[in-house]
N, C-alpha and C positions, 0 to 999 in steps of 0.2 A: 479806175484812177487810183496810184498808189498814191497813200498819203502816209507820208517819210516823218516821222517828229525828232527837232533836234535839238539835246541839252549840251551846256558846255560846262563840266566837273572841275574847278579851278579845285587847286592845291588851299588843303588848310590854310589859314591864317596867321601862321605862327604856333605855338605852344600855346594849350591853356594855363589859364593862372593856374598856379599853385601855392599853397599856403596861405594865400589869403581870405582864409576861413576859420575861425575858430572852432572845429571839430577835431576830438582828439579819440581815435579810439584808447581801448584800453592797452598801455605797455606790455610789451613781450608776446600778444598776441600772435601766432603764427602765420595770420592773414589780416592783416590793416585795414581797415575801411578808408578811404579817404576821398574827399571831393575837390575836381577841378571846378573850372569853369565851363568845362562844358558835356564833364561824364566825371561818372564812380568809379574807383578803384578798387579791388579787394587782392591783397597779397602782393601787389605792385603790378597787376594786369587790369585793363579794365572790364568792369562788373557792370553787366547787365541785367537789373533783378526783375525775379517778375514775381507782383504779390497779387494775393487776392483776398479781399474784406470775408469774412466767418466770425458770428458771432457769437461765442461759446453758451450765453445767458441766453439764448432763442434755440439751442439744443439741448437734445439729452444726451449725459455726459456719460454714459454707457456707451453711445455711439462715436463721438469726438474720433476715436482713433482710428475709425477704419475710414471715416467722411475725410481726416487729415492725411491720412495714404490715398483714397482718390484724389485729391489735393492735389498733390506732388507726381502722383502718375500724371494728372492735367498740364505737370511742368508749373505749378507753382512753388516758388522757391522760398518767399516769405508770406507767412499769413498774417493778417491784419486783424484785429476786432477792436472796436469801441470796449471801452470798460464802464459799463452802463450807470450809473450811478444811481438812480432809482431803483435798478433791478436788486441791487446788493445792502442800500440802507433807505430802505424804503417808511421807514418807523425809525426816526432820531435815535441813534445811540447805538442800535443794534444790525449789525454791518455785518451781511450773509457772504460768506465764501464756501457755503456747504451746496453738495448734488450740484445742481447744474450752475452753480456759480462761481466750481472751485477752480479760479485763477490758477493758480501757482500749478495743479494740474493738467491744465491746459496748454500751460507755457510748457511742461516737464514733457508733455507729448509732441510737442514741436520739435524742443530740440532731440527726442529720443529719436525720432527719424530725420535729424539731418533738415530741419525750416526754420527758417529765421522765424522770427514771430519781434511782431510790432502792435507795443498798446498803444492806442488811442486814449488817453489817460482823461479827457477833458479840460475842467471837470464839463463843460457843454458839450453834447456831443449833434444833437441831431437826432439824424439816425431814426426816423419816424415814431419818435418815441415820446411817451407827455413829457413834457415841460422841456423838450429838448432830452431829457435825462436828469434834470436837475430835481431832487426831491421835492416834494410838496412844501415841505419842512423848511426846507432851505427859501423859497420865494413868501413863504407865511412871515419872514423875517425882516423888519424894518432895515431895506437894505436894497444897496442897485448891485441885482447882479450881476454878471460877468465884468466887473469893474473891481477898482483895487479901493472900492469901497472896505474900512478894516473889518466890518461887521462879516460880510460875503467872503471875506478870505479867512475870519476865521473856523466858517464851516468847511472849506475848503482843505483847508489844513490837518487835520484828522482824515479826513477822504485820501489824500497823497501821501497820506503815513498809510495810512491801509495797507493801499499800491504795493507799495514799498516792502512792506514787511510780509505781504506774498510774495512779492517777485526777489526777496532778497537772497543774493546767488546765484541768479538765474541771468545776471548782466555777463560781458565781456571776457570782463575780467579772471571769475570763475568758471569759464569756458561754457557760458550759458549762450542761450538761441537771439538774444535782443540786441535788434541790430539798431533800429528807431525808437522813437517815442514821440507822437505827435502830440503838440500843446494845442488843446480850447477846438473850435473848428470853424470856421465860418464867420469869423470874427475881423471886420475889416475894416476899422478905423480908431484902434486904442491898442498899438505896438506898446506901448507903457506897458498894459496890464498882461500882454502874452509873456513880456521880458520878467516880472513877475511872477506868473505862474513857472515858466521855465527855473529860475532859481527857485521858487518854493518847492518843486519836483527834485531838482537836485536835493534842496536841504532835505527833502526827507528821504532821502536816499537812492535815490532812482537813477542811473548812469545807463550812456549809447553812446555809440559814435555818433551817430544822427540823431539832430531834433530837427520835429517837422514842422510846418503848419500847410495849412489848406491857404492856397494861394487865387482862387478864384474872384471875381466881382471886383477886381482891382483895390485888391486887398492890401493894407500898408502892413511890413512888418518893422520889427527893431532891426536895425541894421546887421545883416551878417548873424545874425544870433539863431534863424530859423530857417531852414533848408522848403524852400516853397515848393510845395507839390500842387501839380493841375489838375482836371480832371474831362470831363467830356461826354454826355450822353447823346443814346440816338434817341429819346423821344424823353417827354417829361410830363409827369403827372401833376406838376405845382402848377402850371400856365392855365388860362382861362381856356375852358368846357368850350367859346368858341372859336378859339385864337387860332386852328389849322395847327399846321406841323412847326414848330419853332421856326425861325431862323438861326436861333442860335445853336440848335440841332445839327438844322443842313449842312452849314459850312466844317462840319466833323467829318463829311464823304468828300473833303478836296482838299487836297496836299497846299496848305499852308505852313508857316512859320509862328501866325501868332498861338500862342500858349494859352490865354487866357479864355475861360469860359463865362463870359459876363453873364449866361443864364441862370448857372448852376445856385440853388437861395434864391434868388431875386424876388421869390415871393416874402420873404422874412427880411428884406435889408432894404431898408425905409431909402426913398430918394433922394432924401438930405445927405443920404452919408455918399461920402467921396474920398474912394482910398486913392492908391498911384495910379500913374498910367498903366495900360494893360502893356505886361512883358516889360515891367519898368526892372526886374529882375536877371532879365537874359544875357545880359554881358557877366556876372558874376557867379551864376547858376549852372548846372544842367539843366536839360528839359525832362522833368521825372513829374510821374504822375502818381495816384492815391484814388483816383475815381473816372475812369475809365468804365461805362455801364456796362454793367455785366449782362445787365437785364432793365427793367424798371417795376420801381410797387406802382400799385393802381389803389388813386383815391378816389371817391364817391363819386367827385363834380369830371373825375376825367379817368380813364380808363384806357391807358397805352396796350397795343399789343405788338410786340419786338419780335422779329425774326429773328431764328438765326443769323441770318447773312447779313442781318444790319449789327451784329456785333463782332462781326469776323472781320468786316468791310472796314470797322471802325478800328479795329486792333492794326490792323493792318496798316491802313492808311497813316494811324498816328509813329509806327515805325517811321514810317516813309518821311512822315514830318522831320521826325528829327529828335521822338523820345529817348532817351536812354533807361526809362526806368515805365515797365509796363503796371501799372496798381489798378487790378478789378474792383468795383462794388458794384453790388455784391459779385463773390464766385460762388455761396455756397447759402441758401436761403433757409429761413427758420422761421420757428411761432414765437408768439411773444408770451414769456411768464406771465401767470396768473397773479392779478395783484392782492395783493391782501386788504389795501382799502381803494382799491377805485381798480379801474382798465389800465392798460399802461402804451396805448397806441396815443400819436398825435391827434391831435380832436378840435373841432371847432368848439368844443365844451370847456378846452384848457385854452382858449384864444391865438388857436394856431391858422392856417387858411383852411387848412385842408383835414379832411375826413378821411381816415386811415382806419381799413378793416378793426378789429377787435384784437383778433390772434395772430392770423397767417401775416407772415412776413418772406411771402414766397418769393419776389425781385423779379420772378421770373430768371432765375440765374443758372449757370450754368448746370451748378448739383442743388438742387429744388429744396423744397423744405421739409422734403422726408427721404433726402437722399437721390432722390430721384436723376438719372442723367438726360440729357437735353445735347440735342442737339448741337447747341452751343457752346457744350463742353470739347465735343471731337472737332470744331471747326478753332478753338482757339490752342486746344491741346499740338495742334500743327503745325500754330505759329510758335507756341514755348518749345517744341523740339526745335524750331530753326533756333531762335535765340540762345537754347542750350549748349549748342556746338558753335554757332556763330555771331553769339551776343560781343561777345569781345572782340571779333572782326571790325563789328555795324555799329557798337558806343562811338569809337572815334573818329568816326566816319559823319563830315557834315551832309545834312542835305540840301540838295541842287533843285531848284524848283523853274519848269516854263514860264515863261511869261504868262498873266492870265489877259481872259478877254476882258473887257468891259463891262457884261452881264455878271463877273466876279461869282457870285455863290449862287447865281440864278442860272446859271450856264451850264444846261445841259448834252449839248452836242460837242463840246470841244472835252477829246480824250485826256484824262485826269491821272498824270504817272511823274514820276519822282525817282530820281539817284540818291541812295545814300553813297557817298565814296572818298576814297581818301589821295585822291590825282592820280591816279594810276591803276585802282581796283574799283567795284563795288556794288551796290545790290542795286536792281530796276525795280520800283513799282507800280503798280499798276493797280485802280479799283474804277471799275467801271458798274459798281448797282451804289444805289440808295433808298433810304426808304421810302413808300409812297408813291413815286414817281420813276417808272420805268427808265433806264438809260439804255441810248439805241449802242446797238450791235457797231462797231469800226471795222471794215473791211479795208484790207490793202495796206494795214499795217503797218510797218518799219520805224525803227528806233535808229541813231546816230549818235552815241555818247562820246562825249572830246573829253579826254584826261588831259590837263595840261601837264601834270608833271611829265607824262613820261612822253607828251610828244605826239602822240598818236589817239585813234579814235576808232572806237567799235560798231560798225552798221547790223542790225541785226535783226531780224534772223535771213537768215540768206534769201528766201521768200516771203515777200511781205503776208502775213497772216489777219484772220478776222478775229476782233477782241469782241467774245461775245459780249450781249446785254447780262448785267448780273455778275463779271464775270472781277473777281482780284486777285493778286497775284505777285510773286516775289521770285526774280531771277537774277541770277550768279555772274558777274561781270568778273572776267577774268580772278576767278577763282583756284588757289592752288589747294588742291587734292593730295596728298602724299606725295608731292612730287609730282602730280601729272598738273599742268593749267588748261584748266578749263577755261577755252577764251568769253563762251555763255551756254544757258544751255535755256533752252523756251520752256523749261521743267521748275517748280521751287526747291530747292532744296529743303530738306525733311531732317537729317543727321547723319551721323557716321555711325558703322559699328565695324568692330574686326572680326573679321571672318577667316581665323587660319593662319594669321600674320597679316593677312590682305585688309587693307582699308578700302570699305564701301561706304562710298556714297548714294545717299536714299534720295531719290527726288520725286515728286509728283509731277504727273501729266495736269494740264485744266482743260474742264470738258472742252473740246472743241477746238484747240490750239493744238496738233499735231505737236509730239516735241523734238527737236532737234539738238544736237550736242555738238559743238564747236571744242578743237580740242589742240594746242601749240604742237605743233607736228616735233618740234626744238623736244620735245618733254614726255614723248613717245618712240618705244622702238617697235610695237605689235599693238595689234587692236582687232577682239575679235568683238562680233555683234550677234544677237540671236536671230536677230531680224533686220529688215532693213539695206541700207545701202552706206559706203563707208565709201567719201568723195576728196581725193585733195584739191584742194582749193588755194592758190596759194602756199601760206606757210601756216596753213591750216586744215585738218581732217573734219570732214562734215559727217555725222551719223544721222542721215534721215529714214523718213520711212520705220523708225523701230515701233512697234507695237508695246505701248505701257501693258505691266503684269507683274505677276511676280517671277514670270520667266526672262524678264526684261533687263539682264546685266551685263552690261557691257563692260568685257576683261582688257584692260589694259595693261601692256608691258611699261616700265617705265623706262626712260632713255636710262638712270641712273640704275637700274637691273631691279628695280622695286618692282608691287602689283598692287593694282588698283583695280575698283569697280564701281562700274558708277548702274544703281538701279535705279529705273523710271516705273514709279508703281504708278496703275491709274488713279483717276482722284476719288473714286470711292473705296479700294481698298486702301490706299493713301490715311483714311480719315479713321481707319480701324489700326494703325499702326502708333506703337505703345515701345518707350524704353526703356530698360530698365536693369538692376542689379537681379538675376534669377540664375539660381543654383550652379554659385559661382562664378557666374561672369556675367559682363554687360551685354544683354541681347534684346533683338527685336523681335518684338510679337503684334504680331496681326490676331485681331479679335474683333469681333462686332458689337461683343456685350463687354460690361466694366472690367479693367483689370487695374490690380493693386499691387506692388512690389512689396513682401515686408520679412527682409532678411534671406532666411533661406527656406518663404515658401510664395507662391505666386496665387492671387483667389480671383477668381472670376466672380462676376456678378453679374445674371442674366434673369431670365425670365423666367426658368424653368424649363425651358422646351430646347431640344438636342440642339448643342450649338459646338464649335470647333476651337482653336488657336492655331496658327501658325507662327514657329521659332526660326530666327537667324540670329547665329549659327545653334544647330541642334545642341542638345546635349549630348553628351556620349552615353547614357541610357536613355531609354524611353521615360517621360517623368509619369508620376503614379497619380492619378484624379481618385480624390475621394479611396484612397486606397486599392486602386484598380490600377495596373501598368496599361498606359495607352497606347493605340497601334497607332504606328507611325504611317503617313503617306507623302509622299512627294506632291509638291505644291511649286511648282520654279521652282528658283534655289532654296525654298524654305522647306521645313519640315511640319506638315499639320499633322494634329489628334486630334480624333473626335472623344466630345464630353458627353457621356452618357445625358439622354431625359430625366430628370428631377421626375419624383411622382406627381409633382403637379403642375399644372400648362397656366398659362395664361390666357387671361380673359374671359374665365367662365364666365357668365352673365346672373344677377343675383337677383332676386325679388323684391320689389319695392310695390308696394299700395299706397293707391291716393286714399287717406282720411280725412281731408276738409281741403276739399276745392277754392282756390285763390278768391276772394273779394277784390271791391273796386280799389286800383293803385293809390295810395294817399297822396292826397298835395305835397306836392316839392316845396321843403323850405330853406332856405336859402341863412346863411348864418355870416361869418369873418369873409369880408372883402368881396361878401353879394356870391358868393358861391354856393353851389347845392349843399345842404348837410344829410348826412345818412339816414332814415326813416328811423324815428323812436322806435323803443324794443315794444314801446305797446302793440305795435300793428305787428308783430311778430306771433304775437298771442290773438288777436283780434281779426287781421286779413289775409296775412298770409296762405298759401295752400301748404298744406303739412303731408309728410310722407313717412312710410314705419318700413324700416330696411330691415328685413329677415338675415342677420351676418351669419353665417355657417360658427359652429364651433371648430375649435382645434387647426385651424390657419397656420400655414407656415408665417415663418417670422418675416416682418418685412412686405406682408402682404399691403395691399393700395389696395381701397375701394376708389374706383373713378365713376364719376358722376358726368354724366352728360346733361346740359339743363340749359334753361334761358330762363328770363326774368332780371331783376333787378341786385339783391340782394338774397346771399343763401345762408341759414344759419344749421349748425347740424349739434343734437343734443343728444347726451344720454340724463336722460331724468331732466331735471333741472338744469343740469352743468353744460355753458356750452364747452362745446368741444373741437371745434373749427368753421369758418367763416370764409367767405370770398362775394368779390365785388363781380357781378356779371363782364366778363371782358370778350366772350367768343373764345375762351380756353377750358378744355374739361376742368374740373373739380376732382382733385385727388383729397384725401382723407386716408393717414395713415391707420390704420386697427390697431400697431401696435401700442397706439398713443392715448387708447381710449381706456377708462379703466373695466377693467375685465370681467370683476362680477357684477358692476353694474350695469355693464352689455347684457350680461346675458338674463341679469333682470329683469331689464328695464328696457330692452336691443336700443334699436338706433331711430332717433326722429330727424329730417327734414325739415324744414320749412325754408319757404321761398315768394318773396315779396316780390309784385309787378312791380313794372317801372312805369311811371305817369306819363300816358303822351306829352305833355308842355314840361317835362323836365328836365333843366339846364346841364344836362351831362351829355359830355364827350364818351360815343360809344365807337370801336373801329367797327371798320364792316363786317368782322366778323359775327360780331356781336349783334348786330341793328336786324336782323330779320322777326326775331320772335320779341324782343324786347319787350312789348309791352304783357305777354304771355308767363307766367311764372308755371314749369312744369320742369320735371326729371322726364325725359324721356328714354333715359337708359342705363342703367349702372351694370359694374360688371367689376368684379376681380382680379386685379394684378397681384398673381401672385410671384415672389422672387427666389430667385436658390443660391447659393454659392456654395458654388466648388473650390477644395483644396486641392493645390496643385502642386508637388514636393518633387523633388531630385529621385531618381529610378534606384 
């Protein structure tokens, strides 16, 4: 039985507001920032940005540069960090900008490659940090914080002269990288005291076009004065150990309208407080986000494990909503500085809810806490190439949403897809997985999209197709290509690049969907295919049957004597495709392992062990790896070289000895709001089983010891110092070597220790995690080691 689904795309609304917002970027600027009422501007087009949370005080600032060019190969366009405030004046008076806390460094590296950068100034940030971020120093003081109490703003006021006098230069004005500056965070019922902070930030010098605030929990702001950002996770570690999977999670895998995340806090924001209605903001705003989960941390009483495709599913779908502004946290995970006088994690010791590792502050995110890529780097890196060529299409373009059932966000069998468009054009989506809970497979498929502006309506795909289970997705509604219209194509579009004069377009196959290309017969004079079959239909050309590859490019002549191409990569070499500025022009590279654009040289970052790239269009020489000229090979229309073997592989397997076998798990004790707290360090010295990891000398840089293990809690020491931490989740244990100090490795090597978990203890484990739990053991460590190749013009 076909089952036909059919939306009707009405024409905009009229114009968005304009001008009635008080944002001014800076004068004479070459490119204007400005905000409508229902998208951003930059240079008088609309701007589609997409940022991601990095936080430079949780890194080391040796590495900053090359983590911020994965970055932006990811297709992050502005990075985000909190400006931590404990991390920097942690001891009254003396306020650190040195090694890893150098600000104004940081920001000078954003902008030197071309990324906006947005501080999160506080001074409250969150951020799973003690006291929020707010010094010890600062709450010792007779005074209610975050309030326009005068006592609390006058420590505040020295903190935003800081700011200020790092970041001075580095605004608009002087052609610096600062596009925002978000005031306070999570603060949702004293618009007084944000309107406050925002002028005290101006007086001490700090200027954007945008100010933000965090707009969730139905949060009131000053009127007009704060540009409200939303945000959105797939799973959450603040909710009760036995509360199941949110709700307020679920309804993030279904194409709705509302904006608001009434989850996000609700552990910290007492039920007396009552900010607006949710989305009391949407007529005056864009729909632009700040916290979009990149990932999620894992605390004691609850221990989330996020897939990739619950974060691809989410990006995607919230397109489909009707975002204009994509904001990760995290994109890029880190440890937490060592304090000088306490720990500086959230803690039920500082009266927070929740129990927050010691160190790692890994998110689980895209690029890990030692750099590491995931997964969830290349399934989001897909979606910033589409919005890099077609973000300014999809901003002004509203979305169209089906009617829903009645089951609302409990309704799993009615197919979950969404128009963005503008009556006449515009993009289909489509997400069919969630977490948790399988969603079935739709056979018999068919769309029906009605444009009212122009009259007409597009049924599609010419054979109804099966949407698999798992399966999301973004397709091309009458898209014009250089001249050719594409009336859809069952493929995502991926980017453009030129090849020769010729504009190609990149698309992706999705497993299981056969792709087909529709094409205005009006807008073509030839059409060759490598495969397949080429049907008119009407005043329409059908290309089916074509096999995705990278042989998969279909040449079109244009009726106006132009060429086009449109390539159908499948969806796993899809996920390995990278773009970027490489040895003088803009080109696509297919890679399996990292690649970083920076100027005129390109670095891979892989494993060690022989690996390849493939370039469109070639270079006119063969480029030189590591000072060697590469042999070229035909690849379809690409060109690959292969990358020599680094001298060392990955995964050797290392030596670990048991020294004291685990004792009986300690009783769970439960601390803020009846929740688990994390087992005293005494039983670390006392119960734990302890392990003595033999580390090799002389390791390439970059190496990861991974740990394979179950139990509760794992702590990892040289001497005395710890040195990294993690909460048992069913994920290996990485541990970077280069982070450990060197000669007291080799003093002193490496210790383990690993605490059971108590059968009656109140924590949320996934099932990853649940088989050995009550077991504390390493069963396997082994060696990643990494290499990277330089890759320069021939």
């Amino acid at each position: 039985m076909s089952h036909p689904h059919h939306l009707r795309v009405p024409s905009p609304a009229g114009p968005p507001l304009t001008g009635h917002l008080p944002f001014a970027d800076a004068p004479g600027v070459p490119d204007p920032i400005e905000v409508t009422s229902r998208w951003l501007t930059r240079g008088g087009r609309p701007w589609f940005p997409v940022s991601g949370e990095f936080h430079y005080s949780r890194y080391p600032a040796g590495e900053w540069e090359e983590e911020l060019l994965k970055m932006k190969a990811g297709g992050v366009t502005a990075v985000a960090s909190y400006l931590i405030w404990i991390h920097h004046e942690e001891i009254e008076g003396r306020v650190r900008f040195d090694g890893d806390r150098d600000l104004r460094r940081f920001a000078e590296l954003c902008a030197r490659h071309g990324l906006d950068f947005i501080p999160r100034v506080g001074p409250w940030s969150h951020a799973e940090v003690r006291n929020g971020g707010l010094p010890d120093w600062v709450l010792a003081r007779d005074c209610a914080p975050r309030t326009d109490d005068p006592v609390y703003l006058d420590a505040v006021r020295p903190w935003f002269a800081a700011i200020a006098e790092q970041l001075s230069g580095l605004d608009r004005a002087h052609g610096g990288p600062i596009v925002a500056i978000q005031i306070e965070n999570e603060l949702y019922d004293q618009p007084g005291h944000l309107l406050t902070l925002k002028r005290m930030a101006r007086e001490a010098g700090l200027s954007a076009p945008l100010w933000t605030s965090t707009a969730w929990g139905g949060v009131r702001l000053p009127p007009d004065e704060l540009l409200p950002l939303y945000g959105g996770y797939t799973e959450a570690f603040w909710t009760e150990a036995d509360g199941g999977w949110p709700d307020t999670c679920r309804k993030h895998f279904f194409f709705t309208h509302q904006r608001d995340d009434e989850g996000i806090g609700s552990d910290l924001r007492p039920v007396s407080v009552r900010g607006s209605e949710p989305d009391a903001f949407a007529d005056r705003f864009p729909w632009a986000t700040c916290e979009l989960g990149g990932g999620m941390a894992v605390s004691y009483h609850r221990r989330p494990y996020v897939d990739p495709d619950d974060i691809g599913a989410l990006g995607l779908t919230k397109i489909g909503c009707g975002s204009v502004w994509q904001g990760f946290y995290m994109f890029h995970g880190g440890t937490n500085p060592a304090g000088e006088l306490s720990t500086l994690q959230e803690s039920h010791a500082t009266g927070y809810p929740n129990d927050l590792p010691v160190l790692t502050y890994d998110f689980q995110a895209p690029l890990g806490e030692y750099g590491q890529y995931r997964r969830t780097y290349h399934e989001l890196r897909l979606q910033h190439l589409l919005l890099a060529d077609f973000g300014h299409l999809i901003a002004p373009m509203e979305s169209a949403l089906p009617e829903r059932r009645p089951e609302g966000q409990f309704d799993r069998d009615t197919l979950r897809w969404a128009v963005r468009g503008d009556g006449t054009s515009g993009f289909l989506f489509v997400n069919n997985h969630q977490p948790h809970q399988q969603l079935p497979e739709h056979p018999e498929t068919s769309f029906t999209v009605e444009f009212t502006s122009s009259g007409g309506e597009l049924t599609l795909p010419s054979t109804p197709v099966t949407v698999p289970s798992g399966a999301y997705f973004c397709w091309p509604l009458r898209l014009d290509v250089a001249g050719v219209r594409l009336e859809w194509a069952t493929a995502q579009p991926v980017c453009t690049v030129d090849v020769d004069g010729r504009t190609v377009l990149v698309l992706t196959a999705t497993d299981g969907i056969a792709p087909e290309l529709a094409l205005d017969t009006a807008t073509v004079s030839a059409l060759r295919t490598p495969t397949g079959d080429v049907t008119p239909v009407g005043d329409r050309l059908l290309v089916t049957g074509l096999r995705p590859g990278t042989d998969a490019l279909v040449e079109v002549d244009t009726a106006d004597g132009g060429r086009v191409g449109l390539l159908v990569l499948d969806a796993a070499t899809a996920r390995t495709a990278y773009r970027g500025l490489a040895w003088g022009a803009e080109r696509l590279v297919l890679c399996g392992d990292g690649v970083v654009f920076d100027r005129d040289e390109v670095r891979l970052h892989g494993s060690g062990t022989a690996t390849s790239f493939a370039v469109l269009p070639a270079p006119e020489r063969a480029p030189v790896v590591d000072g060697v000229t590469a042999e070229p090979v035909a690849d379809g229309v690409f060109t690959r070289y292969a990358v020599p073997k680094a001298s060392a592989g990955e995964g050797s397997a290392v030596e670990v000895t048991l020294v004291r076998a685990a004792g009986p798990a300690p009783e769970s004790v439960t601390g803020i709001q009846g929740r688990a707290s994390a087992p005293a360090d005494k039983y670390f010295d006392t119960v734990a089983a302890e392990y003595r990891v033999e580390v090799p000398d002389a390791l390439p840089p970059g190496t990861l010891l991974r740990l394979h293990w179950s139990g509760d809690v794992g702590r990892a020491y040289v001497g005395d110092m710890l040195v990294a931490d993690q909460f048992c989740s069913g994920r290996v244990w990485d541990i970077g070597l280069d982070r450990l100090p060197a000669e007291a490795l080799r003093a002193e090597g490496l210790r383990l220790r690993v605490l059971p978990l108590h059968a009656g203890a109140p924590v949320h484990l996934p099932e990853q995690a649940c088989g050995e739990r009550e077991t504390a053991a390493v069963t396997h460590a082994e060696l990643i080691t990494g290499h990277t190749w330089s890759v320069r013009a021939g």
